[in-house]
Structures are given as structure tokens and as C-alpha cells.
Phi, psi and omega in degrees: 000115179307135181256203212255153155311303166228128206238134152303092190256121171235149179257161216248325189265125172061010160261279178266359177226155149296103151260013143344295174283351117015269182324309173317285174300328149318322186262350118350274213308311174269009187261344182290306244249333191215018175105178158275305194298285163301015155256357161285303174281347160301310193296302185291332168289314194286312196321293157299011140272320177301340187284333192259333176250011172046037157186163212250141193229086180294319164307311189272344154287336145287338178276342178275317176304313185276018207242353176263341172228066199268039176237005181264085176329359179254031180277329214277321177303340183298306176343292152332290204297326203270005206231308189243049150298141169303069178283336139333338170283328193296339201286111186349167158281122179062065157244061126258318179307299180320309190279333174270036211220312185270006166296310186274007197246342171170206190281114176248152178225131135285096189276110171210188204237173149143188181294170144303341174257286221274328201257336193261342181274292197326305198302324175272336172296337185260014151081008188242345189295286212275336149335310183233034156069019174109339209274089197221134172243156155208081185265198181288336187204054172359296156301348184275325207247022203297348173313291155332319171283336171274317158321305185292302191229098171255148192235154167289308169233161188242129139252116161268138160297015220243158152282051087283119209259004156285308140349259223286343157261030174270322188266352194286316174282337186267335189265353154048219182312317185279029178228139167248126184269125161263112169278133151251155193255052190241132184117180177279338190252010180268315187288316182290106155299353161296291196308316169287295191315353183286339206273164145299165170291148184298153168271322183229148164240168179206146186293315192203143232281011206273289173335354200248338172299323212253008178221357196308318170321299177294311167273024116282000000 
């Protein structure tokens, strides 16, 4: 496979969609359907599960939730709620224009992290599956897999999107010059500043990802 000039990995949570407000809703959604005291204990099973499987399982957390209560019929509506959310309302503003902009500037991917169900549904309910043709990697650990990513689609060079700024100087070391990195500030983990200042600076930051209609050139 000939490779490409330049290839785009954009990240899908808090890059082109809130899921923030994602969340936000969700945790409505469970104190109507099952309390506060049980929707405090879902929010603790997903924790331990993020801990064991190093990427957040809304679904395997729920599965868990019922197994401790499997006499509670509302389990089945989150099941619902979490399965055919709009996620196409969640997507930032003109983060569908972004992707089709930087489309005509190279190889656009959508690079993400997450389950086999819940994260791969999410990409296609919002309207980014078919946005970039299909074109979706999604592992447990992104920066683990950047081999792979080069094998599927090789560039002379790479950009990566994401709001996380541990993500971009993890792939950053290893691909060094042939990679440009973009930080977006959009999200919880983008607002810490500790947490960002633990990181080297991004080579471009931006507030939202919108902002990327005006430089898509130059980074091709």
C-alpha cells in the first residue's frame, strides 16, 4: 500500500462530541430510573471496572450493577437510554464540517479508545462512522497500538486530534517529527490544568475543534 501524505486520527469523546454532556445525562437518567443511592452505586462499579480494563464500560458496568440486583427491572431502561442515545445532538458545533474539510486536505481516521459495543455504536449514532467512510480504529489503548495504525493506513506524516494531553505525548515520543500534535481544550480533562501542565505543550492548541476550519491547510 503506497503510503498516504498525510493521515488524520481524530478522537471521538471530548474532542468531536461532549460526552461529557453524555454523562451528565446519564446520571439524570439514573437517579430517575433507580435513585440516588443506586446510581452512586453504578458510578462505583464503573469505576472498577475502569481500573481493571483501562478504558470506561458503560455497559459492562451495568451488567455488573445487575448482577448484584438482578430483581431490578430498570436496569433494562438504562440498557435502553444507553443504547439509542442521540448522539448526533452531542456532536460540538461544525465537528461534522471539520472532518469533511480536513478530508479534502488527507486520509481522515477516527482513532478512539473504548468497549466493542457502546463506543463503536456511539461513532455510528453521531453521524462520524459515515463521516469519515467507515474509516474507525477503536482500542483499549491507542498510544499501545500505534504499530497497527501504521500498518492500516502509513503516512509519511501524521496528525493527531484528541483532548488529552497524556494521549498526545505518549504518541508523540514514539513518532516524533513525522507526527503534529492538536490539543483541544474541550472537556474535563482538558480544563485540568495540572494535569495538562504534567504533559509537554501540544504543537497547536485550539479552544474548539471548530477552530481547525481556519488552519486545516497548514496541517496538511
Amino acid at each position: 500500500m503506497a503510503p498516504h501524505e498525510v493521515v488524520f486520527l481524530l478522537d471521538v469523546d471530548n474532542t468531536l462530541l461532549d460526552n461529557d454532556a453524555v454523562i451528565e445525562d446519564l446520571k439524570r437518567h439514573l437517579i430517575d430510573a433507580l435513585g440516588v443511592e443506586s446510581q452512586q452505586r453504578y458510578w462505583e462499579l464503573f469505576e472498577q471496572l475502569r481500573e481493571e480494563l483501562g478504558y470506561a464500560d458503560y455497559l459492562g458496568a451495568l451488567q455488573r450493577y445487575r448482577i448484584e440486583r438482578p430483581r431490578d427491572p430498570h436496569v433494562l431502561r438504562i440498557s435502553l437510554f444507553l443504547l439509542q442515545y442521540p448522539f448526533a445532538d452531542r456532536l460540538y458545533p461544525r465537528a461534522l464540517d471539520v472532518v469533511s474539510r480536513l478530508r479534502r486536505v488527507g486520509q481522515v481516521v477516527i482513532l478512539s479508545d473504548g468497549d466493542v459495543v457502546f463506543q463503536p455504536r456511539k461513532v455510528e449514532r453521531s453521524g462520524l462512522w459515515a463521516a469519515v467512510e467507515g474509516e474507525v480504529l477503536i482500542y483499549i489503548h491507542k498510544e499501545q497500538m500505534l504499530d497497527d495504525v501504521e500498518r492500516r493506513y502509513p503516512a509519511r506524516r501524521y496528525v493527531i486530534v484528541d483532548d488529552k494531553a497524556r494521549v498526545l505525548a505518549a504518541i508523540k515520543a514514539v513518532w516524533r517529527e513525522r507526527l503534529t500534535t492538536v490539543f483541544v481544550r474541550q472537556g474535563h480533562y482538558a480544563a485540568d490544568a495540572q494535569l495538562v501542565a504534567s504533559y509537554p505543550p501540544a504543537d497547536i492548541s485550539v479552544d474548539r475543534i471548530e477552530a481547525l476550519l481556519d488552519c486545516a491547510d497548514t496541517l496538511g
